[in-house]
C-alpha positions in Angstrom: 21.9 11.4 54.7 21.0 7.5 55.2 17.4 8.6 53.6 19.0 10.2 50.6 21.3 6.9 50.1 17.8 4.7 50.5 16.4 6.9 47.8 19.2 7.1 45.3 19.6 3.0 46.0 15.6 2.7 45.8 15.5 4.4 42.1 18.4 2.4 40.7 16.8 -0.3 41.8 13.5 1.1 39.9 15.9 1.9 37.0 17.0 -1.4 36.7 13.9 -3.5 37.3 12.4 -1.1 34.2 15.5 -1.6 32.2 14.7 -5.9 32.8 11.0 -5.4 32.7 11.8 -3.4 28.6 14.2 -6.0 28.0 12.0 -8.7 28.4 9.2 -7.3 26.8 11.5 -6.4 23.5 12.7 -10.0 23.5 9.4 -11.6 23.2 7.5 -12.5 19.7 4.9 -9.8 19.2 1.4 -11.9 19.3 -0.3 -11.9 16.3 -1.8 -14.4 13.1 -0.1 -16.6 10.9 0.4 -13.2 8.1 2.9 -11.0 7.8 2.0 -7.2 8.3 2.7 -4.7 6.0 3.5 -1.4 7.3 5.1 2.3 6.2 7.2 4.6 8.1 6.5 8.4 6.6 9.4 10.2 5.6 10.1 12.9 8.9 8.2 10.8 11.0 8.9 11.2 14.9 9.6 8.5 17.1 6.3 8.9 19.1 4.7 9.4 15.4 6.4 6.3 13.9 5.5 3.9 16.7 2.3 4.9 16.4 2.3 4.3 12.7 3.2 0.7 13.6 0.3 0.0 15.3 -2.2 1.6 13.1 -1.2 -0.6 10.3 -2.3 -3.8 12.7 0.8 -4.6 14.6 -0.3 -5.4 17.8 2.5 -3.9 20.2 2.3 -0.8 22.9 3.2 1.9 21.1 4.9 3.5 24.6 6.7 0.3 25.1 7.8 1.2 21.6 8.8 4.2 22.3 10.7 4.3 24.7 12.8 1.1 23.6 13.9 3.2 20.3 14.9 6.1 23.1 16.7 3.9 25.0 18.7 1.9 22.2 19.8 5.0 20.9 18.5 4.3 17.6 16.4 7.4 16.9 18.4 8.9 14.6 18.9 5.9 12.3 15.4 4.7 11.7 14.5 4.8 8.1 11.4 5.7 6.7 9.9 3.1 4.1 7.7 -0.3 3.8 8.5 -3.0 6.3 7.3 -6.3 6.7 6.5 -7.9 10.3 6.6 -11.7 9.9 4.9 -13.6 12.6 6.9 -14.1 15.3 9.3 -11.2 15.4 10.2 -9.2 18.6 10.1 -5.4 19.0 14.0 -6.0 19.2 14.2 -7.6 15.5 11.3 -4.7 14.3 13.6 -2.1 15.6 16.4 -3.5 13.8 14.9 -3.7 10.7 14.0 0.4 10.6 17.3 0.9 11.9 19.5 -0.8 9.1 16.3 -0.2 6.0 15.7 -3.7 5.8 12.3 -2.9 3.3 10.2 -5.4 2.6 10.7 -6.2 -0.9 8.4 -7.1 -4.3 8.9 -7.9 -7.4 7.9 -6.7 -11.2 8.1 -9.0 -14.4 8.7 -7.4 -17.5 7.9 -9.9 -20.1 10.0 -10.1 -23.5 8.4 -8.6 -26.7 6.1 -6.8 -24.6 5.6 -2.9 -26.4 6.5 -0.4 -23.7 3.0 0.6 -23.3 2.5 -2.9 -21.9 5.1 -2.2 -19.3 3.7 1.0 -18.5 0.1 -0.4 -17.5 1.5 -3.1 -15.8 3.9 -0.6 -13.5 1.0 2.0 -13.5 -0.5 -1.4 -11.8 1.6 -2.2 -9.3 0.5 -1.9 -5.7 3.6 -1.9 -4.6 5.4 1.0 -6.4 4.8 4.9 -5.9 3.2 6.0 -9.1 5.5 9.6 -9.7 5.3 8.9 -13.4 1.4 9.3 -13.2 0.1 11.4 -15.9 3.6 12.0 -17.4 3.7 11.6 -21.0 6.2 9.3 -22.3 8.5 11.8 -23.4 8.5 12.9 -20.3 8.6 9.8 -18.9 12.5 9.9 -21.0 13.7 12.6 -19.7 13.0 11.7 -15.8 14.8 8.6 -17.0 17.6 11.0 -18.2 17.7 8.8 -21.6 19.3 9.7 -24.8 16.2 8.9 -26.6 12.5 10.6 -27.0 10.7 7.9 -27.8 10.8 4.8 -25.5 10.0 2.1 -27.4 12.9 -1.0 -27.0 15.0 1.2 -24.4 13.9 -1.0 -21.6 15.2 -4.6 -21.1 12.2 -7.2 -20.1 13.3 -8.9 -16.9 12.0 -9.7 -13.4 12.9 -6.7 -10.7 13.3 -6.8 -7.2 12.4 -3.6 -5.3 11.7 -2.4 -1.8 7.5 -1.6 -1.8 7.3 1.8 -1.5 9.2 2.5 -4.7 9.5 5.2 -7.3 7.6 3.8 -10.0 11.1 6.0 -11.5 13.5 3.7 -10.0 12.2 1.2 -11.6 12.1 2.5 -15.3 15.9 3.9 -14.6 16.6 0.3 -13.4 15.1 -1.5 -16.9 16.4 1.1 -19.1 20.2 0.9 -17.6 20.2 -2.8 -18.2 19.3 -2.4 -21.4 22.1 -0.2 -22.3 24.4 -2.4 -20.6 23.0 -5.6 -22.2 23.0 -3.8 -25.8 26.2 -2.4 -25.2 28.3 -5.4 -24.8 26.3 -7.4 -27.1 27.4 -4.5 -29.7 30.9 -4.9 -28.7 30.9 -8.4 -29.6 29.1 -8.1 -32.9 29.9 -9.1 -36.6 31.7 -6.6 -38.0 30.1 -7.0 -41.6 26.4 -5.8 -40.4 24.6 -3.7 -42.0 23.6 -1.5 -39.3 24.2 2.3 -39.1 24.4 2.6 -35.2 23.6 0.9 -32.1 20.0 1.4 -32.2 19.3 0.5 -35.7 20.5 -3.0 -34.4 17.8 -2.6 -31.5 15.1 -1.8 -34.2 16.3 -5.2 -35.5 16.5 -7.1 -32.3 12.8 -6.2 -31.5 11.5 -7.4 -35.0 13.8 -10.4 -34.5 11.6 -10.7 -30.9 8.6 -10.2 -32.5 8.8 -12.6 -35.6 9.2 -15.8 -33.4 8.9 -17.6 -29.8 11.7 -20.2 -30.8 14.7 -19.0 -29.2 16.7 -21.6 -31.2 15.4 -19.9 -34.6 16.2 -16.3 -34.0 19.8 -16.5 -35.7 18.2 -17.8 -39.0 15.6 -15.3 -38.1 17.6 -12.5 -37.9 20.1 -13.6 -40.8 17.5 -13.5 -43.0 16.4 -10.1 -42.3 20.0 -9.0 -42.3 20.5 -10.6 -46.2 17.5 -8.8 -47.3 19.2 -5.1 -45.8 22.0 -6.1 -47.4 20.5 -6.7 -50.7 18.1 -4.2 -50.9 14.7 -5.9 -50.3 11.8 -4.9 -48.4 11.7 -6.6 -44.9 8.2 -7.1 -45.2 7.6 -8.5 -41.7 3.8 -8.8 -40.3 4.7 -7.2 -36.5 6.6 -3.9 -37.9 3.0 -3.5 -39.7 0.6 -4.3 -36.6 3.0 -1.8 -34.7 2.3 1.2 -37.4 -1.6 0.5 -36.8 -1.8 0.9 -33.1 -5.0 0.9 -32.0 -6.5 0.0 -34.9 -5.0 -3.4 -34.8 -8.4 -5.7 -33.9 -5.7 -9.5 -33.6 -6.1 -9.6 -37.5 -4.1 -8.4 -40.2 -5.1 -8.3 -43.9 -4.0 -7.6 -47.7 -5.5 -3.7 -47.3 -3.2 -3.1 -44.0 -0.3 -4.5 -46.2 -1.0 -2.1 -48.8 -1.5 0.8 -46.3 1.9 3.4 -45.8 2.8 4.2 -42.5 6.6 4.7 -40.8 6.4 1.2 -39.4 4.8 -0.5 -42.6 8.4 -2.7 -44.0 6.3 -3.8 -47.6 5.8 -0.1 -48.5 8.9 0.7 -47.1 12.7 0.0 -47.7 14.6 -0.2 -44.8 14.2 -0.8 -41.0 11.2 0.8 -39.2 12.2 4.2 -37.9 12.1 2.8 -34.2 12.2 -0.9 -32.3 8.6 -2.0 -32.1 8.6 -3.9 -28.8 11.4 -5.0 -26.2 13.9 -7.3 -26.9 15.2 -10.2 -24.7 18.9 -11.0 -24.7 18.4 -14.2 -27.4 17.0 -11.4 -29.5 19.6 -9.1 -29.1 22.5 -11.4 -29.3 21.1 -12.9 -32.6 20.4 -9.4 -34.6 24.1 -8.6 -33.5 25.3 -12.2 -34.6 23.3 -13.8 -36.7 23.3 -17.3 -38.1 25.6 -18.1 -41.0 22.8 -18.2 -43.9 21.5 -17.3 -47.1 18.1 -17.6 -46.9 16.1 -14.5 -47.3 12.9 -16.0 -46.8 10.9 -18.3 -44.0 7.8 -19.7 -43.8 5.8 -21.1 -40.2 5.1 -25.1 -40.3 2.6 -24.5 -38.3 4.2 -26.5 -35.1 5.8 -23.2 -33.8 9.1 -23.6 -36.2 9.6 -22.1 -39.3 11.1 -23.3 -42.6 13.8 -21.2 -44.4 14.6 -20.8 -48.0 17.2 -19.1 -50.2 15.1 -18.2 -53.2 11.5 -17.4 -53.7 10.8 -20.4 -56.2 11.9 -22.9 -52.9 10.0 -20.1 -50.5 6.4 -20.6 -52.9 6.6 -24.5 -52.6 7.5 -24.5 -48.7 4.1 -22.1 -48.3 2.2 -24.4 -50.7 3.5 -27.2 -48.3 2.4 -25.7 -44.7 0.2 -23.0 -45.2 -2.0 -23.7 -47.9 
């Protein structure tokens, strides 16, 4: 019976001496360079499969050790699979944390404003940081993944910068851009000039993009945009440059000349009455707020000084002397 007791006393002091010995080990940083680690936990991974995971991707722990921490914290059930970070210094205590609560490491995307969509496709396409599920979708396919109201995609997605944990859907990030854009247009719509000649909502999209398109001087895009809007309301051809390039695609070489003006196509606004039938890139905020608010003005022309702003006129006799003045 005393044997038995020496025993039983023998392995709790072995039980707690382990416990210690884990403890310690757990609380120390894990040893290795000056970089962080990137690592990903596969979705259904076991705990003997994620630990090893870990260290395949570089991080220099016992996987065991590893192991039998998570089994002993209890934590097994709550470890999230995903991309992870392991910043120098960290402890297997911190690490198992972190796959506990999701704590993925994170990237970013910038979607720049009066970029085309196609431009924000190959830039997410890219990404090494996002999971390409849209590969080899075509865009209107690409629109209903997104569960949008609209076919073609053009405008529907607001440029901006977007956080996301690596390991993305390339998805969650087109859902992301096209919500805010909805949201952005929606309130913008809600607070527009009654007396616009728009049709619908995205008619004033159209407009924001050509608004987007027709200058880089956020501080002209009310004048901009009023003069477009006087020349729906009166019946003129819009007869911007960047509707045009849009209609030629491809076949735009970074030049535009008299025979592309004269050429017919859906996005071509001299042979044309009328706003192009979609938006023709994707509109920033300024843009947007200024096609649903635009200057007070009555000038239905303008003219670039060359300097990166723009002189605006009221009649075409004004409009011929201000092109004689800066462009000729």
């Amino acid at each position: 019976m005393a044997s038995l007791k020496k025993l039983i006393l023998l392995l709790i002091l072995l039980f707690i001496a382990a416990a210690a010995g884990l403890a310690y080990w757990a609380a120390q940083p894990i040893q290795q360079s000056d970089k962080s680690i990137d690592f990903t936990i596969k979705p259904g991974s076991s705990v003997r499969s994620l630990a090893s995971q870990i260290v395949e991707a570089g991080v220099p722990q016992n996987p065991y050790l590893f192991e039998l921490l998570v089994r002993a914290s209890g934590k097994g059930a709550k470890l999230k699979a995903g991309s992870y970070e392991v910043e120098p210094g960290i402890t297997p205590f911190r690490l198992l944390d972190k796959i506990a609560n999701g704590e993925f490491s994170q990237a970013t995307i910038a979607i720049i404003e009066g970029w085309t969509f196609q431009q924000m496709r190959k830039l997410i396409d890219a990404h090494p940081a996002i999971r390409h599920d849209t590969a080899g979708m075509s865009d209107a396919e690409l629109m209903k993944k997104v569960d949008a109201d609209y076919k073609w995609p053009e405008g529907l997605f607001f440029p901006d910068t977007y956080l996301f944990a690596k390991g993305s859907s390339d998805l969650q990030i087109y859902q992301q851009a096209h919500a805010a854009m909805l949201k952005r247009l929606g309130e913008a719509w809600s607070a527009r000039n009654p007396s616009l000649p728009y049709k619908n909502l995205y008619e004033a999209l159209t407009m924001a993009s050509i608004v987007e398109k027709e200058t880089g001087q956020k501080s002209e895009r009310g004048l901009i945009a009023a003069v477009f809007v006087n020349r729906l309301r009166s019946g003129m051809l819009l007869q911007t440059d960047p509707t045009v390039i849009y209609g030629m695609g491809d076949a735009y070489k970074g030049k535009i000349y008299k025979r592309d003006l004269l050429t017919d196509t859906p996005y071509n606004t001299y042979t044309r009455a009328g706003l192009p039938p979609t938006p023709i890139a994707l509109p920033g905020i300024a843009s947007i707020s200024a096609a649903l608010n635009p200057a007070d003005s009555s000038a239905l022309y303008f003219v670039s000084r060359g300097d990166g702003t723009s002189h605006f006129s009221e009649n075409l006799t004004e409009h011929n002397k201000a092109v004689n003045r800066y462009q000729r």
